[in-house]
py3Dmol code that shows the C-alpha trace and the ligand (Angstrom):
import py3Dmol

protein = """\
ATOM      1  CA  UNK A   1       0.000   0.000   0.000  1.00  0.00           C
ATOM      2  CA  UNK A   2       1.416   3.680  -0.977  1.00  0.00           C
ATOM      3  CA  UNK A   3      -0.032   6.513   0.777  1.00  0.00           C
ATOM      4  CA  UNK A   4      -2.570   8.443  -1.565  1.00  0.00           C
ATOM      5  CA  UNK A   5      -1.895  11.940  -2.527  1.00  0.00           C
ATOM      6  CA  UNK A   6      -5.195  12.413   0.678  1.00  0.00           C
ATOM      7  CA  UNK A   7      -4.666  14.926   3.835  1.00  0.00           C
ATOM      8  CA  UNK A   8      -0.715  14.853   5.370  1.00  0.00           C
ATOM      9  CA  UNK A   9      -0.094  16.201   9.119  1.00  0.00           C
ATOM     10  CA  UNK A  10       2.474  18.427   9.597  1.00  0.00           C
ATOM     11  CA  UNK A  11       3.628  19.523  12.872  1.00  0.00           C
ATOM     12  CA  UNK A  12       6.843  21.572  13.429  1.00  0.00           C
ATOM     13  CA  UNK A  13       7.382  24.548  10.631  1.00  0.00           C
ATOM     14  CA  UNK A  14      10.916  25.675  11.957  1.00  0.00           C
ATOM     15  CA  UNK A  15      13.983  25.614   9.813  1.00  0.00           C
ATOM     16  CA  UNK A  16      13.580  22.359   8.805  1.00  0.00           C
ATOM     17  CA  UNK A  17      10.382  21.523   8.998  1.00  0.00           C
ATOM     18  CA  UNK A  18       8.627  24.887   7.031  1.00  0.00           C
ATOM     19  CA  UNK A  19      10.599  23.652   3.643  1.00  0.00           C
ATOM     20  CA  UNK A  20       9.865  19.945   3.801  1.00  0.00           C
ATOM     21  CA  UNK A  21       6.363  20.498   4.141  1.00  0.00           C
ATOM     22  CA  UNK A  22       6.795  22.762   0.958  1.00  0.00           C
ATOM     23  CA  UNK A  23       8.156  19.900  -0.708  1.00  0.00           C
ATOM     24  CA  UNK A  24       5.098  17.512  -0.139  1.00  0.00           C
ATOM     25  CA  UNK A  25       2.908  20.373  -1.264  1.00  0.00           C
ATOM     26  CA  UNK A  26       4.931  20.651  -4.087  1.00  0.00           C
ATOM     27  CA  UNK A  27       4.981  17.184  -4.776  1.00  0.00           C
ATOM     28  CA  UNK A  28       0.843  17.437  -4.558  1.00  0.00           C
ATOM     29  CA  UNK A  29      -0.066  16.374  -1.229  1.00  0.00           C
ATOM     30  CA  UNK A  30      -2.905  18.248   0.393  1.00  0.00           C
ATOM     31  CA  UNK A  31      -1.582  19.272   3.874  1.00  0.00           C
ATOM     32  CA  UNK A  32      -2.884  20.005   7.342  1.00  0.00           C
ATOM     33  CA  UNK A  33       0.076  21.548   9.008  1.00  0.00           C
ATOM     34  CA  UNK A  34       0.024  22.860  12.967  1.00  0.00           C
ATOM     35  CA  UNK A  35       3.223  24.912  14.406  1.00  0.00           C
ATOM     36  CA  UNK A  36       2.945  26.224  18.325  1.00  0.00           C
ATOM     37  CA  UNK A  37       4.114  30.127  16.819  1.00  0.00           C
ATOM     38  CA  UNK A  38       1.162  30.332  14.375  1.00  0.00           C
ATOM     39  CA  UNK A  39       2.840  33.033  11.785  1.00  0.00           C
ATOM     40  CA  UNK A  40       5.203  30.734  10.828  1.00  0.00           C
ATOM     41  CA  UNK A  41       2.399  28.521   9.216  1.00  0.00           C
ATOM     42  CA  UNK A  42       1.252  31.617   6.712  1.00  0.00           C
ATOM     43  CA  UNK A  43       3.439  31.005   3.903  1.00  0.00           C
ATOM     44  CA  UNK A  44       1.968  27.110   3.578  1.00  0.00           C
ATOM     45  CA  UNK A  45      -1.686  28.266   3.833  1.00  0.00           C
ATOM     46  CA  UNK A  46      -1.050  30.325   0.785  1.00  0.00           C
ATOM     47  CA  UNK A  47       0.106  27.491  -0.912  1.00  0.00           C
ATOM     48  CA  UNK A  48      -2.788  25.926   0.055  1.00  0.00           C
ATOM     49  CA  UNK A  49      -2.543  24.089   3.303  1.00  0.00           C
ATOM     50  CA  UNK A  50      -5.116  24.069   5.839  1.00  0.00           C
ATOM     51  CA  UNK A  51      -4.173  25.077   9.513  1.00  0.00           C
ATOM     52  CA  UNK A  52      -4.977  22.864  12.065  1.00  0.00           C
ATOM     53  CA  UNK A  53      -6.282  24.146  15.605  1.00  0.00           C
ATOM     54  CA  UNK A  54      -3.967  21.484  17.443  1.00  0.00           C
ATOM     55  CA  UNK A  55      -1.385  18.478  17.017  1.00  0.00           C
ATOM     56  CA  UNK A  56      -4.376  16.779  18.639  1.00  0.00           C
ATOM     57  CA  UNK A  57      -6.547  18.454  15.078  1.00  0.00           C
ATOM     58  CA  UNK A  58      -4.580  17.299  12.989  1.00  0.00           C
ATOM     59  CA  UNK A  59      -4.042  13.924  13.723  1.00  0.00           C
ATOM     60  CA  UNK A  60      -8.245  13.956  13.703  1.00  0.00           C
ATOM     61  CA  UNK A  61      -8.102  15.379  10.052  1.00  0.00           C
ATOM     62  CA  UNK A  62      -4.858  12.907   8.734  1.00  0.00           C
ATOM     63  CA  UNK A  63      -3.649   9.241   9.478  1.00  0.00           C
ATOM     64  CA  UNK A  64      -0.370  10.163   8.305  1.00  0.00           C
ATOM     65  CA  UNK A  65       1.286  12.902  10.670  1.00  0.00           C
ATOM     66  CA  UNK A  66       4.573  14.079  10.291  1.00  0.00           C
ATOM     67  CA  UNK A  67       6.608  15.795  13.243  1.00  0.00           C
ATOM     68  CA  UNK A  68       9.396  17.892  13.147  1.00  0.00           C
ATOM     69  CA  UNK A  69      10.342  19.365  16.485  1.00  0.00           C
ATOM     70  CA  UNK A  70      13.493  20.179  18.509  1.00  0.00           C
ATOM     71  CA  UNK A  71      14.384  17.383  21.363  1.00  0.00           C
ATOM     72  CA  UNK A  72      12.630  14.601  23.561  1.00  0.00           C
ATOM     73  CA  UNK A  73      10.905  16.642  25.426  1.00  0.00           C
ATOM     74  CA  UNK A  74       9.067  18.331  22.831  1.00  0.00           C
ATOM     75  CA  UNK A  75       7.842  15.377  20.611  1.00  0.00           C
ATOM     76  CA  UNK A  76       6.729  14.151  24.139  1.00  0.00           C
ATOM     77  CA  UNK A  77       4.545  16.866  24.390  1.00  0.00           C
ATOM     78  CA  UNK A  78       3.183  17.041  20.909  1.00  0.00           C
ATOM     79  CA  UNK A  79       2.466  13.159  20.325  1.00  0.00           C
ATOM     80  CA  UNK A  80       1.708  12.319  24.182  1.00  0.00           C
ATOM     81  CA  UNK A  81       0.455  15.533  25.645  1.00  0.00           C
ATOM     82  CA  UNK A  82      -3.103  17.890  25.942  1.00  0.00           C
ATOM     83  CA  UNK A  83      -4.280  17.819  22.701  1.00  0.00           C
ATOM     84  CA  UNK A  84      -1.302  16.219  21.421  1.00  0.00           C
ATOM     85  CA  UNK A  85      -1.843  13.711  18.529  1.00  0.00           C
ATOM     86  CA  UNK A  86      -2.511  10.759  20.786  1.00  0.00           C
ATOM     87  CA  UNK A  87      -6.071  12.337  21.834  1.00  0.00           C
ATOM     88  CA  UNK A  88      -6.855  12.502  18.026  1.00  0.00           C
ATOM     89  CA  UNK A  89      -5.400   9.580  16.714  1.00  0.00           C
ATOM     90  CA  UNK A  90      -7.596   7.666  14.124  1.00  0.00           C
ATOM     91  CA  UNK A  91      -7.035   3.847  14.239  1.00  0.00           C
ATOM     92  CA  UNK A  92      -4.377   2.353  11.720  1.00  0.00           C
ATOM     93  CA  UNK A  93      -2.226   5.683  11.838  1.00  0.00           C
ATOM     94  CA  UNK A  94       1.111   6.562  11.354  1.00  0.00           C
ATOM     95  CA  UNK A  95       3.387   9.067  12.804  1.00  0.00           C
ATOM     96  CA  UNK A  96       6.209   9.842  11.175  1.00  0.00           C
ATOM     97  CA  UNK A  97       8.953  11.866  13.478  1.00  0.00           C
ATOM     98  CA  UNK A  98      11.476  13.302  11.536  1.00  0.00           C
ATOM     99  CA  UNK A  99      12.653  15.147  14.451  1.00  0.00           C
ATOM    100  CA  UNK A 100      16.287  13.912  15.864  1.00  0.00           C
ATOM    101  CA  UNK A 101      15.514  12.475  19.546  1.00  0.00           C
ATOM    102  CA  UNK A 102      16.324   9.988  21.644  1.00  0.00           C
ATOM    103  CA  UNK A 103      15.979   6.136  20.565  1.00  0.00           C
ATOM    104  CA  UNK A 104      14.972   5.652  23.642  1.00  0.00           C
ATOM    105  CA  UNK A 105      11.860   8.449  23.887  1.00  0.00           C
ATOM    106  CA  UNK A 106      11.060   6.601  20.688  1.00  0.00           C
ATOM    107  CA  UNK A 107      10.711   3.537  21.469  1.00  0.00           C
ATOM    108  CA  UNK A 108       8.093   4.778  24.184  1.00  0.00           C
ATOM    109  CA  UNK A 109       6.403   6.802  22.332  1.00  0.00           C
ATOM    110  CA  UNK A 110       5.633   3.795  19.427  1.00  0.00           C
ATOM    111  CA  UNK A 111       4.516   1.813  22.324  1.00  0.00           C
ATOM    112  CA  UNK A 112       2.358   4.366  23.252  1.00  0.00           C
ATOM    113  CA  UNK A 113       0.627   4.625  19.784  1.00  0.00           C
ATOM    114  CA  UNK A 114       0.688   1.034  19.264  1.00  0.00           C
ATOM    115  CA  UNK A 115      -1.739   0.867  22.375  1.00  0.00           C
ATOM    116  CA  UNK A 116      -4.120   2.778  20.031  1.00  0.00           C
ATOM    117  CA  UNK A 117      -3.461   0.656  17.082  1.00  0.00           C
ATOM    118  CA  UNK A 118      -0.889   2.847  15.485  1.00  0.00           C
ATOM    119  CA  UNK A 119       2.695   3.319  15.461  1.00  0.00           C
ATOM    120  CA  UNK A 120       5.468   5.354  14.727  1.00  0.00           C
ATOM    121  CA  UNK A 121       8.550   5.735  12.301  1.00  0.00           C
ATOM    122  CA  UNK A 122      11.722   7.476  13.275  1.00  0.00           C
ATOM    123  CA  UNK A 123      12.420   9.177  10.463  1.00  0.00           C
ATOM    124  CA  UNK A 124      15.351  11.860  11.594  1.00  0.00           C
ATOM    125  CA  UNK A 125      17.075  13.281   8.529  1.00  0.00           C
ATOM    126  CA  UNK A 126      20.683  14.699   7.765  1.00  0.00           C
ATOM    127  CA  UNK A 127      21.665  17.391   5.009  1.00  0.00           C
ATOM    128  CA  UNK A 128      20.860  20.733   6.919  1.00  0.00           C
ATOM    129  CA  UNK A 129      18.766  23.124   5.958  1.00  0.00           C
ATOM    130  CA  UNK A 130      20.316  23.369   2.365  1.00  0.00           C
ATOM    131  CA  UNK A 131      18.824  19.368   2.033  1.00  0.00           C
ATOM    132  CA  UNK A 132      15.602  20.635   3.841  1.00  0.00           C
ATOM    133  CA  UNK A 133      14.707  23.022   0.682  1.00  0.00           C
ATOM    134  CA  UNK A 134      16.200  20.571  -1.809  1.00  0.00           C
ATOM    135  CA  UNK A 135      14.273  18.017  -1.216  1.00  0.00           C
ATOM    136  CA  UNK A 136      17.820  16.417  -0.734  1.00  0.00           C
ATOM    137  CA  UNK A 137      17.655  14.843   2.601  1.00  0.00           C
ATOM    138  CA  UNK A 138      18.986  11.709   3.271  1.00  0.00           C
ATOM    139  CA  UNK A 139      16.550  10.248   5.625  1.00  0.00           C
ATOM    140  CA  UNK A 140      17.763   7.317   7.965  1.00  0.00           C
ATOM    141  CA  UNK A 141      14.430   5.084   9.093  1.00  0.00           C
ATOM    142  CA  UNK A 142      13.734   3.189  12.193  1.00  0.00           C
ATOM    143  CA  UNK A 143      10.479   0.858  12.664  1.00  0.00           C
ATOM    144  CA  UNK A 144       8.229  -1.912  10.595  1.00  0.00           C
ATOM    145  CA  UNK A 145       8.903  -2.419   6.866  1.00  0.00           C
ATOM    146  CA  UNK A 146       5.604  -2.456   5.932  1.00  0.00           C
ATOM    147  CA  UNK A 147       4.654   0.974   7.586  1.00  0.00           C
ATOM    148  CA  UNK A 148       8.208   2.054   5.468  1.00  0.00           C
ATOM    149  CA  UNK A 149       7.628   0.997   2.270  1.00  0.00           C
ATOM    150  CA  UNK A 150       3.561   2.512   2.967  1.00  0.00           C
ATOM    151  CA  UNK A 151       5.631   6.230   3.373  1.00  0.00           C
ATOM    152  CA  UNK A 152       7.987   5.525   0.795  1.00  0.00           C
ATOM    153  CA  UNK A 153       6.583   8.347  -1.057  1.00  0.00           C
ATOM    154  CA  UNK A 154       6.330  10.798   1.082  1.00  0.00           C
ATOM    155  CA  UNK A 155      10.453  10.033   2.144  1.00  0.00           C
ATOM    156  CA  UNK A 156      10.895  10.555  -1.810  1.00  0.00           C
ATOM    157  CA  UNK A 157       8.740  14.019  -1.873  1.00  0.00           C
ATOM    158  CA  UNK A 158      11.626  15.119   0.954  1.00  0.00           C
ATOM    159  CA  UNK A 159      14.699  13.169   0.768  1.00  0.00           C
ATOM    160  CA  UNK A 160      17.081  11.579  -2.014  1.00  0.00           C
ATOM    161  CA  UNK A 161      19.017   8.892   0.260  1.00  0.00           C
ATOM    162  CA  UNK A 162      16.241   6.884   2.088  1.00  0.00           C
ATOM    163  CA  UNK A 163      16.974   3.617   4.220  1.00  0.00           C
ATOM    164  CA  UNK A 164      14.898   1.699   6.395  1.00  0.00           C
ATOM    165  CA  UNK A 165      18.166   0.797   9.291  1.00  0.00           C
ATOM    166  CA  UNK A 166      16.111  -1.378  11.235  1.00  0.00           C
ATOM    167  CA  UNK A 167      13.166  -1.595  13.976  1.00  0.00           C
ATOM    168  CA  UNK A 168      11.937   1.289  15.885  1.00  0.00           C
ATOM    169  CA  UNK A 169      14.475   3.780  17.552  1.00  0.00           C
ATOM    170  CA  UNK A 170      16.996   2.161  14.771  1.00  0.00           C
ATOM    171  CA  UNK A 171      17.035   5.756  12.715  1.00  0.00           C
ATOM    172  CA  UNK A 172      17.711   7.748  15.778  1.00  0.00           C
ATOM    173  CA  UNK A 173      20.298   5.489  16.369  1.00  0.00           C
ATOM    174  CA  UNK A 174      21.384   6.052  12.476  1.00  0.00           C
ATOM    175  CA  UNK A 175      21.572   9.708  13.143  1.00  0.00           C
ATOM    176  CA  UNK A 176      23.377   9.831  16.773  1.00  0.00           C
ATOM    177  CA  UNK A 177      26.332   7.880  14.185  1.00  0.00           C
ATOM    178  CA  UNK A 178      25.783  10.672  11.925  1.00  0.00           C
ATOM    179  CA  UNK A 179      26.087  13.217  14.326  1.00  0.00           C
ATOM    180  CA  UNK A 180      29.202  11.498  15.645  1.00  0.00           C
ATOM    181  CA  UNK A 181      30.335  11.687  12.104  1.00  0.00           C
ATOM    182  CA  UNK A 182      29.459  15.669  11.682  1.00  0.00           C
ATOM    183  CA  UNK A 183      30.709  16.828  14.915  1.00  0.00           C
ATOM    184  CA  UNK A 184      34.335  15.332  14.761  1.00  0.00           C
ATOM    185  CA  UNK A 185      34.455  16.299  10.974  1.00  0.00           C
ATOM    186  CA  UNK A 186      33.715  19.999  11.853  1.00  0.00           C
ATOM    187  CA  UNK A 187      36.114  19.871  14.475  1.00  0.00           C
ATOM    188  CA  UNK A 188      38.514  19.162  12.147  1.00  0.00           C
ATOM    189  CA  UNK A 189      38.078  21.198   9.667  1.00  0.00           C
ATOM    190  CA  UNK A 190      37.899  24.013  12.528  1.00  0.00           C
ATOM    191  CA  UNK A 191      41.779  22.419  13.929  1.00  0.00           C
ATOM    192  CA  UNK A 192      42.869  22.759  10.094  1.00  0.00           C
ATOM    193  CA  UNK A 193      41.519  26.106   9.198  1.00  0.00           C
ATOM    194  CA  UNK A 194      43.300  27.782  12.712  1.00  0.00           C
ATOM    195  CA  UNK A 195      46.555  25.923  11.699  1.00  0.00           C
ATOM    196  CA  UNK A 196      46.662  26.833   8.067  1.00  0.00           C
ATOM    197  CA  UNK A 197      45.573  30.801   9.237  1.00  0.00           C
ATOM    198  CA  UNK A 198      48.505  30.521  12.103  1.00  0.00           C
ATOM    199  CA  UNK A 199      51.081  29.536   9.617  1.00  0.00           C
ATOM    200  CA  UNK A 200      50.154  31.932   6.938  1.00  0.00           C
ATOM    201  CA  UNK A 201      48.380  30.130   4.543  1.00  0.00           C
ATOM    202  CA  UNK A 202      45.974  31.288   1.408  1.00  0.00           C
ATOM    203  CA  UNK A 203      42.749  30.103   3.437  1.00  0.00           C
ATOM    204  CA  UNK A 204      40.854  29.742   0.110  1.00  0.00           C
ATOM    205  CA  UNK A 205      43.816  27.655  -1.751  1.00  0.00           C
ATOM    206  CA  UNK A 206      44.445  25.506   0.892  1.00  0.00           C
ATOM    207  CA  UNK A 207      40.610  24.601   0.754  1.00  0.00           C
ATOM    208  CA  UNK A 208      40.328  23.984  -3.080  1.00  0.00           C
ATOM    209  CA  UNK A 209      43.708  22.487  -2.428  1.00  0.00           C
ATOM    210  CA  UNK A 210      42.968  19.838   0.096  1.00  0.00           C
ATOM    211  CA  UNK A 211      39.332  19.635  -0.614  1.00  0.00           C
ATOM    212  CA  UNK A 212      39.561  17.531  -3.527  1.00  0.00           C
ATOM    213  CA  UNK A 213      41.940  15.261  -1.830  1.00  0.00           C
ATOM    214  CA  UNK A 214      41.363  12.501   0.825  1.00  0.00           C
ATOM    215  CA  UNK A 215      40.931  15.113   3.441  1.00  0.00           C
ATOM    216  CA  UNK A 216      37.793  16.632   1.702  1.00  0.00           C
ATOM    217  CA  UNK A 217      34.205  16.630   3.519  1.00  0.00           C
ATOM    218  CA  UNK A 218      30.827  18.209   3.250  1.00  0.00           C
ATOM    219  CA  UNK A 219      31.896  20.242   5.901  1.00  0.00           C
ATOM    220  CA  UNK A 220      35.177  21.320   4.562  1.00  0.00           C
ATOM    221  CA  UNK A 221      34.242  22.522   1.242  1.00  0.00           C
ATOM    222  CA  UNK A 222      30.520  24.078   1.852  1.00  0.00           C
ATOM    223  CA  UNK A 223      31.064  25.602   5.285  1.00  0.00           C
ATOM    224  CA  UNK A 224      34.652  26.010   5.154  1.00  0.00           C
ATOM    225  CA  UNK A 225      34.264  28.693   3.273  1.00  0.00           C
ATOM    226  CA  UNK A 226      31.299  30.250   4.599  1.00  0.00           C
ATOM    227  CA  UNK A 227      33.895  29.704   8.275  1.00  0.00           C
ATOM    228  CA  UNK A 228      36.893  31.743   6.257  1.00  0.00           C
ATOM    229  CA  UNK A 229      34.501  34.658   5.177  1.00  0.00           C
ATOM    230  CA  UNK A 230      33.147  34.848   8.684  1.00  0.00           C
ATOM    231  CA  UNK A 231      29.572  33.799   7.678  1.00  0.00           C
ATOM    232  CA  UNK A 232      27.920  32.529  11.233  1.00  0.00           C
ATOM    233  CA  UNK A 233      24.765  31.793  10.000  1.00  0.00           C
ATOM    234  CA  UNK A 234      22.983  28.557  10.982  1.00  0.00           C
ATOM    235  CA  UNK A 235      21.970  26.093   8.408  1.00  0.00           C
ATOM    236  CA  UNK A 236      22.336  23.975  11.823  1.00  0.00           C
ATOM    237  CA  UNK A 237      22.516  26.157  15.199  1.00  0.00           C
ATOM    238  CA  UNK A 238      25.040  25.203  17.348  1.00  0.00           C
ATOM    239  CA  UNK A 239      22.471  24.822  20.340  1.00  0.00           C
ATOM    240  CA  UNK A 240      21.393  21.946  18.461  1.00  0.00           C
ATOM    241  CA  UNK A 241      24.447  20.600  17.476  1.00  0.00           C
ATOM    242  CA  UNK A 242      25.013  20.326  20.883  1.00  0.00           C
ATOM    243  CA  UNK A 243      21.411  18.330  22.022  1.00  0.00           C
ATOM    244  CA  UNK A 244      22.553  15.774  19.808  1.00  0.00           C
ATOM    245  CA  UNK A 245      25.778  15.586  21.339  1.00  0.00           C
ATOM    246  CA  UNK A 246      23.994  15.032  24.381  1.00  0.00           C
ATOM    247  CA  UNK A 247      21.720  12.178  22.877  1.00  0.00           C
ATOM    248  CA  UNK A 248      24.810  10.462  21.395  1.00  0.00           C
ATOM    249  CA  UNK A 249      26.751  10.813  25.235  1.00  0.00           C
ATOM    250  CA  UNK A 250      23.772   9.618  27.218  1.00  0.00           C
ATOM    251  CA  UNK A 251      23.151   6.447  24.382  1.00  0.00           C
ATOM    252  CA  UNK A 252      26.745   5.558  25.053  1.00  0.00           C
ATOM    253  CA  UNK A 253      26.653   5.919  28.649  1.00  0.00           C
ATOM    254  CA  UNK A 254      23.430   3.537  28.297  1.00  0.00           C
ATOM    255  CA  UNK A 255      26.131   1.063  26.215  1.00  0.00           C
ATOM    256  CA  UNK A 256      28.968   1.394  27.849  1.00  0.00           C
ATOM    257  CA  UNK A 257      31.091   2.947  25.009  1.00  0.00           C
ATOM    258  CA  UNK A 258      33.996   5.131  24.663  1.00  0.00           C
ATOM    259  CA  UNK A 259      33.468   8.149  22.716  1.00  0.00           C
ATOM    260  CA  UNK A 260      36.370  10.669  23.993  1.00  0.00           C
ATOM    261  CA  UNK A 261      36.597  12.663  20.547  1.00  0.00           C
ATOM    262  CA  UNK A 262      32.998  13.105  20.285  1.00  0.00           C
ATOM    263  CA  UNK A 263      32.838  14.140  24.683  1.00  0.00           C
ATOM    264  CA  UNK A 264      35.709  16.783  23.541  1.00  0.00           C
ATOM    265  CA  UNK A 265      34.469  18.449  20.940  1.00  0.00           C
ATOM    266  CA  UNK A 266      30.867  18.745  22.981  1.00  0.00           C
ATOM    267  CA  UNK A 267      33.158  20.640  25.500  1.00  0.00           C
ATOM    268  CA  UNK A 268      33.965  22.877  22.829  1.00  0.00           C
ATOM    269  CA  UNK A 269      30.549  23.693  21.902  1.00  0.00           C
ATOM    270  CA  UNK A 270      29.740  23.943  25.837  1.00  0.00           C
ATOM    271  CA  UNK A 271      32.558  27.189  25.416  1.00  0.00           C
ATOM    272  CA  UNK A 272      30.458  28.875  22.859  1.00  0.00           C
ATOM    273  CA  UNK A 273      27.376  28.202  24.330  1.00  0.00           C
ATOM    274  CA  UNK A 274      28.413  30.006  27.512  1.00  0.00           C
ATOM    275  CA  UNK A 275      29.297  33.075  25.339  1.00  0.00           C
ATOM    276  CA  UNK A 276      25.871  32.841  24.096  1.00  0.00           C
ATOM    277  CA  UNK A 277      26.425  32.145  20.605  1.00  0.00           C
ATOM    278  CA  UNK A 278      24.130  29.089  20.479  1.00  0.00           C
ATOM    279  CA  UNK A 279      22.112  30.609  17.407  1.00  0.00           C
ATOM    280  CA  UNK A 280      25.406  30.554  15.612  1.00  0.00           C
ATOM    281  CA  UNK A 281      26.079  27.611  12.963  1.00  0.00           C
ATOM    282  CA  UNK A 282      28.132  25.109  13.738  1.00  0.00           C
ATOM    283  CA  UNK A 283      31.245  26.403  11.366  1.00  0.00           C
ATOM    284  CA  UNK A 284      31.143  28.750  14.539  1.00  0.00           C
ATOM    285  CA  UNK A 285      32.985  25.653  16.019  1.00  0.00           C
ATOM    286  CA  UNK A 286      36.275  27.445  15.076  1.00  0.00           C
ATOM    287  CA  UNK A 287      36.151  30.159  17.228  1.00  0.00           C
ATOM    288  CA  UNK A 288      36.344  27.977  19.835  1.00  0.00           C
ATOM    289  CA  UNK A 289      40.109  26.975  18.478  1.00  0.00           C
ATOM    290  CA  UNK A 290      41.129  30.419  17.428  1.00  0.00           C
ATOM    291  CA  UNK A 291      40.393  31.786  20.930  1.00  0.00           C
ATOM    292  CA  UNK A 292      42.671  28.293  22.151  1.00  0.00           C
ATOM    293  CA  UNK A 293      45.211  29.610  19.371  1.00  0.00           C
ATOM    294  CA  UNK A 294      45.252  32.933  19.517  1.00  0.00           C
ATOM    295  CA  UNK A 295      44.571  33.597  15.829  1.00  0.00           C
ATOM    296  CA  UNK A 296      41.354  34.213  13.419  1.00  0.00           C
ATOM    297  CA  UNK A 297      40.811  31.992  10.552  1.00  0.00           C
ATOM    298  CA  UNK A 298      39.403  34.678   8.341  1.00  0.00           C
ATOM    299  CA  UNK A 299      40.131  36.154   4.628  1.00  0.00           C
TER     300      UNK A 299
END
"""
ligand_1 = """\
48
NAP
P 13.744 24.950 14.635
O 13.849 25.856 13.461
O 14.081 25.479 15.990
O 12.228 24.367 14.665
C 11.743 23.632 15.744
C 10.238 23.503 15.588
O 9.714 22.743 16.667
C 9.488 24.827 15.600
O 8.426 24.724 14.680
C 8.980 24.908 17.035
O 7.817 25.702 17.186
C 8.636 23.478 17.285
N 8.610 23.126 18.713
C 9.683 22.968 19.540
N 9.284 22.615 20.763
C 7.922 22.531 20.716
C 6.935 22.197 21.674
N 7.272 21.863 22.929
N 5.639 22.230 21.277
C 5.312 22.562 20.012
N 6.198 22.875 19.060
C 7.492 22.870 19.414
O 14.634 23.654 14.446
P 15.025 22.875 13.101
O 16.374 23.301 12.663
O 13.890 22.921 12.144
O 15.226 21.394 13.688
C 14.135 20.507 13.877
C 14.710 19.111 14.167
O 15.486 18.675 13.043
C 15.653 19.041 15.377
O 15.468 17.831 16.063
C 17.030 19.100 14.741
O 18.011 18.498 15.570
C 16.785 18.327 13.468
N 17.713 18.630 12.356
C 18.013 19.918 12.049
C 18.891 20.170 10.982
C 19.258 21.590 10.599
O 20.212 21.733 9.802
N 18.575 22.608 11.080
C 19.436 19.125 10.258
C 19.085 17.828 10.567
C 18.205 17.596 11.626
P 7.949 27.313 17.356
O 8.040 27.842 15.954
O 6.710 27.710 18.052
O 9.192 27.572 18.163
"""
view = py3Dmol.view(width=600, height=400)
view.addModel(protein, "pdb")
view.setStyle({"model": 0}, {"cartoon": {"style": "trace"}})
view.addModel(ligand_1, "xyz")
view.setStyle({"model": 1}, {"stick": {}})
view.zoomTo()
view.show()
C-alpha cells in the first residue's frame, strides 16, 4: 500500500520543517500543518494548506502525521500531551517523526501509539537546511517495513538517500552515528583552518587544495568557506548541534562505550554556548580553536 496523494499532518514549521512540508505540497499532497508560533504557518496556507487548531486536530483530520520538532521533550509533548496527537489519533495511523531524539523516547512513544493501534517511524534526517529546501535529505528510518515501504513516497517528496536501518528507535540510532560523524568532521576542519591561518596560509587555496583530496568533507568545502569569510549563519545552530551531542553521550553511557573525541568536541561547543552564541552555525565551532590559538581563521 502507498499513501494516496489524501490529507498529510504536519507539525513543526521551523527551519527544517517549514521547507519539507513545501516539498510535499509541491509534490501534490494536500496538507494540514500545525506549528505552536502560528505566523510561521502563513506562507503554507497560501500554498494551500489548511491550519490545524492542534497536534491533537490534525491527527483527527490525517492518518499520516509528520513531526518535526526540537528534542525529547518536545515530541513528548506534541504526540503524548493535551491535545497532542494521541487524543486525536484515528485507528491504523502513522506518525512519522522526523525530528532527531532519543531512541529511547522513541521507542516509548511507538509503544504508546501502538496501544491505540498505530505506530510510529523514526524518520530523523541529515543534510541541513540546504537538504531541507532541496528536497535532498537523506533520511535514515527506524520501525516496521511495511509501515516504510507505505511512506515511501512521502520520504521521496523530501529526501534523495532513504533507508529503512532497522526496527523502531533504529534511525535515531542512524543519526546519533551521523552526528558522531558531523561533529568530529567539523572539528577538524575548525583544527585545520586555525593551523593553516597561524602559519600563513591562502585560506581559500588551501581549501580547493585539500578539498579535492582525501581530506575533503561536506563540511570542509561548503562551510569552510562560509567559516573563512566569517559567515555565522545557521543552516544547523550550534544549540542543536550540541542536544545531539547530548543524545549520542547519554546512548553511550546507556552502552557502555567510549566516545572521547565526540565528549571533547561537545566541551567545545559547551565554550560557545556560555558566550551565548548558540544561534550561531556550527562552522562557529572554530572560534572555539582560534580563541585556544590565539589567531582568526578569516580572509
Ligand atoms: P527549529 O527551526 O528550531 O524548529 C523547531 C520547531 O519545533 C518549531 O516549529 C517549534 O515551534 C517546534 N517546537 C519545539 N518545541 C515545541 C513544543 N514543545 N511544542 C510545540 N512545538 C514545538 O529547528 P530545526 O532546525 O527545524 O530542527 C528541527 C529538528 O530537526 C531538530 O530535532 C534538529 O536536531 C533536526 N535537524 C536539524 C537540521 C538543521 O540543519 N537545522 C538538520 C538535521 C536535523 P515554534 O516555531 O513555536 O518555536
Amino acid at each position: 500500500m502507498t499513501v494516496s496523494k489524501d490529507k498529510i499532518g504536519f507539525i513543526g514549521l521551523g527551519i527544517m520543517g517549514a521547507p519539507m512540508a513545501d516539498n510535499l505540497i509541491k509534490a501534490g499532497y494536500n496538507l494540514v500543518v500545525y506549528n505552536r508560533t502560528k505566523s510561521k504557518a502563513d506562507d503554507l496556507i497560501k500554498l494551500g494548506a489548511e491550519l490545524g487548531d492542534s497536534p491533537s486536530d490534525v491527527a483527527k483530520k490525517c492518518k499520516y502525521v509528520i513531526t518535526m520538532l526540537t528534542d525529547s521533550p518536545d515530541v513528548q509533548q506534541v504526540i503524548l500531551g493535551e491535545s497532542g496527537v494521541l487524543e486525536g489519533i484515528q485507528t491504523g495511523s502513522i506518525v512519522i517523526d522526523m525530528s532527531t531524539i532519543s531512541p529511547t523516547v522513541t521507542r516509548e512513544i511507538n509503544q504508546r501509539l501502538s496501544e491505540k493501534s498505530s505506530s510510529l517511524l523514526d524518520a530523523p534526517v541529515s543534510g541541513g537546511s540546504w537538504g531541507a529546501i532541496e528536497g535532498t535529505l537523506s533520511i535514515m528510518v527506524g520501525g516496521s517495513k511495511s509501515d516504510f515501504e507505505s511512506c515511501a513516497h512521502l520520504f521521496e517528496a523530501m529526501g534523495k538517500n532513504i533507508i529503512h536501518t532497522g526496527s523502531s528507535g533504529m534511525g535515531q540510532t542512524t543519526k546519533l552515528v551521523n552526528q558522531i560523524l558531523v561533529a568530529g568532521t567539523m572539528n577538524a576542519v575548525a583544527e585545520a583552518l586555525v593551523f593553516a591561518a597561524k602559519s600563513g596560509a591562502d585560506l581559500e587555496k588551501t581549501i580547493q587544495a585539500v578539498g579535492g583530496g582525501a581530506g575533503a568533507s561536506w563540511q570542509l568545502n561548503t562551510l569552510g568557506p562560509k567559516l573563512i569569510n566569517g559567515d555565522f549563519d545557521p543552516g544547523f545552530m550550534i544549540k542543536l548541534q550540541q542536544k545531539d551531542l547530548r543524545l549520542v553521550i547519554q546512548s553511550a553511557q546507556e552502552l557502555n562505550v567510549s566516545i572521547p573525541g565526540t565528549s571533547l568536541v561537545s566541551q567545545l561547543f559547551a565554550s560557545l554556548l556560555a558566550q551565548g552564541l548558540g544561534d550561531e552555525g556550527t562552522q562557529a565551532l572554530v572560534k572555539a580553536h582560534e580563541q585556544l590559538s590565539n589567531k582568526q581563521a578569516r580572509i
